[in-house]
N, C-alpha and C positions, 0 to 999 in steps of 0.2 A: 675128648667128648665125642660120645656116639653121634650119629647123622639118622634121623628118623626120619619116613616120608609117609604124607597123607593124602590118598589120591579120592575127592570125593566126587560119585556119580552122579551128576543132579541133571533134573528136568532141561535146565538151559546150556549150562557152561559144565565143565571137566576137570579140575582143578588139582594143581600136587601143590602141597606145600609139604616141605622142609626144615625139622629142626634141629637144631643141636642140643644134645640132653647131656645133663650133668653125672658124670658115673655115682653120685654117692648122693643119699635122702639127704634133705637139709634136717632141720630139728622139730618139725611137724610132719615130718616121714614122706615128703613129697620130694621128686624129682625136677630140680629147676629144669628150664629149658629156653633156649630163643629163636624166633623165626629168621632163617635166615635165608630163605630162596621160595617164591611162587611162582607156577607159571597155570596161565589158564587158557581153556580150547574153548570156544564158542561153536559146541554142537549141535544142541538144539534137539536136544533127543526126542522129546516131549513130539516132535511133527512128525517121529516116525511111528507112532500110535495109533493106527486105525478100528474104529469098530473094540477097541479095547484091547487086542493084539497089537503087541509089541512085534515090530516086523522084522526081518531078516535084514533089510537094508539097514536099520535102526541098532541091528547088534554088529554087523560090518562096522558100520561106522564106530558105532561104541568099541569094539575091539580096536580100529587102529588108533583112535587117540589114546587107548589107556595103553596099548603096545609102545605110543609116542612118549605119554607122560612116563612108563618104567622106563624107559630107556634114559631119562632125562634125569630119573631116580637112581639108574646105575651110573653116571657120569658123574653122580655126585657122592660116589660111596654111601649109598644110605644103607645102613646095619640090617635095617627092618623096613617093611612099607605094607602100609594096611589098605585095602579098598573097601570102600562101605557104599550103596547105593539108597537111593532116597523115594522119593516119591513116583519119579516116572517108571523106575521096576515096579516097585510096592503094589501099584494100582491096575497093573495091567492085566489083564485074565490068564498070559503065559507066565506069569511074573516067576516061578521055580524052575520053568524049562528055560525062561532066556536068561535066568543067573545062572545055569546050569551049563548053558551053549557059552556064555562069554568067557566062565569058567577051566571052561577045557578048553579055551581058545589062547589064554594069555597063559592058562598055566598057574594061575593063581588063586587063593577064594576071594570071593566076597561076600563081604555083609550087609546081607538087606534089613533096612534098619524097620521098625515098626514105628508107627508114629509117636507113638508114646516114646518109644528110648531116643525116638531123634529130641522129641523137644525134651528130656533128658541130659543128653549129650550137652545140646545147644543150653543148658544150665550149668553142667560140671563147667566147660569151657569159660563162658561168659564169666563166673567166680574164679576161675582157676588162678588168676593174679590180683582180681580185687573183688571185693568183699560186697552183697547183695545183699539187705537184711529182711527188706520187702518189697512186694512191687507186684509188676506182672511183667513176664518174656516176654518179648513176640518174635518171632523169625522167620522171617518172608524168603521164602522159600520160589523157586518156579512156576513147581507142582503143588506145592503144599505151604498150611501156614501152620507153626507150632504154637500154644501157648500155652506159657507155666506160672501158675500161682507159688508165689516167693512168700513163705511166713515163717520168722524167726533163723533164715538164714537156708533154708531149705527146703529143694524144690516137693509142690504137691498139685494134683490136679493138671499133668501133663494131659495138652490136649491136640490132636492132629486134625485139622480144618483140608478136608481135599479141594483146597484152591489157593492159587498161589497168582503168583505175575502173568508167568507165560500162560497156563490155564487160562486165567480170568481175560488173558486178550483175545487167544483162540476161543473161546465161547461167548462172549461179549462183546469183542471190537472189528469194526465193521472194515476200517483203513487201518492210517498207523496210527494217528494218536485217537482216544474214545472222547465221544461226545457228550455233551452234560445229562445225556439220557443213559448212555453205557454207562458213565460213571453211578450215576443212582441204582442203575441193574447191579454191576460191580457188591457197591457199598449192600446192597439188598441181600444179593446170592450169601455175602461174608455174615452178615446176621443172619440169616434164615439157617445156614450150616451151623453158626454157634446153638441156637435156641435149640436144635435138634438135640445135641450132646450136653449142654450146660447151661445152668442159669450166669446168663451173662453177668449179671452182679457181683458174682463171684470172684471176679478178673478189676473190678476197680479198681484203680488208682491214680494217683495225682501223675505219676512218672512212670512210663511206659519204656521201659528199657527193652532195646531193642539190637538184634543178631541180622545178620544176614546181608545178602548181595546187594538189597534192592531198599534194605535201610540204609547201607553207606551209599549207596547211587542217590538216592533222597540227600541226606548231609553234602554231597558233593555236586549237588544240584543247589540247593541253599545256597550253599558257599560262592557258587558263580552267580546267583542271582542276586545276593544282598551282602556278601560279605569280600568282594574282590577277590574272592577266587579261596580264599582258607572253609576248607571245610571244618564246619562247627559239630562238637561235640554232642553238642544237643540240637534239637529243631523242636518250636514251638510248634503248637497246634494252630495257631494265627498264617505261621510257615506255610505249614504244609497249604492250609485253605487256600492261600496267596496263590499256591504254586496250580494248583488245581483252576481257581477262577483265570490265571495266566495263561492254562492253557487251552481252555474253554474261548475265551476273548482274546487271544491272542495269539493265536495258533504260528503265524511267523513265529514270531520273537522266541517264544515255547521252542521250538523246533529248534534252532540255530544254537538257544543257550545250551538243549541238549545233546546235540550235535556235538560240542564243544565239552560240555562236563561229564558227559556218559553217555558216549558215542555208540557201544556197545548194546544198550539199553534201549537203546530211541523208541524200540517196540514196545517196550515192558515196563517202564518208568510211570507211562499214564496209569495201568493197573495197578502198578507199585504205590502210588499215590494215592489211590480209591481205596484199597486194603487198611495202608495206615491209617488216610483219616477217618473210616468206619469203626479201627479199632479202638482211636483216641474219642471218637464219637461219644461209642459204646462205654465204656471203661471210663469218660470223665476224665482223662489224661491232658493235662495243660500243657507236657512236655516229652520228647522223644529222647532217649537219652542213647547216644551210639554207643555199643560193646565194643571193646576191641580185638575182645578173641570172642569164638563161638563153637560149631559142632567139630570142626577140624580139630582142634585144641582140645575138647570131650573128648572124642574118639582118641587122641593120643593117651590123655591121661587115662582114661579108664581101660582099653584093652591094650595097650600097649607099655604104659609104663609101671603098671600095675602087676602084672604077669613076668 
């Protein structure tokens, strides 16, 4: 079995995963495959953004972790390894010259993705081993939120929302966790971006399935708050509200559980939180339902094992 690597550039963290792929289609012309190695850099790219330029310091840095992660990529014998960049390129006013500069920096291309093929991506993935017949995506992103209207098995109405976790705290939050007033701005700014682009109606559903860094930090936030530590599968919309009024009135307790269950997070968890529940708000959603693969696992199957 081949060794595939996926190095995606996001707003917050730097991520390779690796898989191993089956040499031969199965009997619906798809290429098995299984996760077998991650490793993630908490860069934080998104702060080296000023004024809309993407800064020199910002492609430094981003050059050496992705120089870290290939290197991490050649240790592991991977066949092939793709890079794809997300919203903190996408949106920045240099965004062609600093894919252009990191490019000739590592020696490699990459793909800046458009919002629409990210929340694309983040649908092939999310289906790619089990089966989606309706719904709506969401994929909470750093920089960015994606969402995909799911009808009859297939995605329609990919949508790119420019605010995500890290975004919505650097614009919104004043310390480290936001206040019930940030949170209301939060949840504001996330419909006021929808209503621009879409009739929100559009996206109803009972079951909000959901991709992303900062929906598994949610489930694994749940999980240490009400379920002894197993992160659950789904999160109610009662959940999340819980977890939000927890941290509004009880900003200790808030703090220390996330400390503990998403260490990493502790900045971006509160916006993480304000996003979902404006989306299940909006959308009528009584349930979160966690994907377990997403735009890493897209971006394999479609430019990689396709080709």
């Amino acid at each position: 079995m081949a060794r595939y690597g996926i190095i995606d550039l996001g707003s917050n963290s730097v991520r390779l995963d690796v898989y191993e792929v089956a040499p031969k289609e199965d009997k619906q012309g798809q290429r098995d495959f299984e996760h077998i190695f991650s490793s993630k850099k908490m860069a934080g790219l998104a702060a080296y953004t000023t004024d809309g330029i993407f800064s020199s310091r910002g492609m430094q840095v981003a050059k050496d972790v992705l120089e870290n992660l290939l290197d991490q990529a050649e240790d592991l014998d991977c066949k092939k390894v793709g890079i794809f960049a997300t919203a903190v390129l996408r949106e920045c006013k240099n965004s062609n010259d600093a894919v252009a500069t990191l490019e000739g920096a590592i020696d490699k291309p990459i793909r800046l993705l458009s919002g629409e093929e990210e929340a694309h991506l983040g649908f092939i993935g999310a289906t790619c081993k089990s089966a989606m017949s309706h719904g709506t995506l969401l994929d909470l992103g750093g920089g960015s939120t994606e969402l995909t209207c799911v009808n009859d098995g297939s995605d329609t109405l990919n949508l790119s929302l420019p605010l995500g976790c890290v975004k919505a705290y650097a614009q919104y939050v004043n310390l480290i966790l936001p206040t019930a007033r940030e949170v209301q701005c939060i949840e504001h700014a996330f419909n006021e971006l929808l209503r621009q682009k879409a009739d929100p109606s559009i996206y109803r559903c009972g079951v909000l399935h959901g991709i992303g860094g900062s929906v598994r930090a949610t489930a694994k936030l749940a999980g240490a708050a009400f379920t002894g530590g197993y992160a659950p599968k789904a999160v109610s919309a009662k959940t999340v509200t819980t977890l939000l009024d927890m941290m509004e009135n009880e900003a200790h307790d808030f703090c220390h559980l996330a400390a503990k269950a998403v260490p990493d997070r502790l900045h971006t968890i509160g916006p993480g939180l304000a996003i979902i529940h404006a989306a299940m708000t909006t959308f009528g959603a009584d349930t979160l339902q966690i994907c377990k693969n997403g735009i890493r696992e897209g971006y394999l199957v479609k430019y990689m094992l396709e080709n």
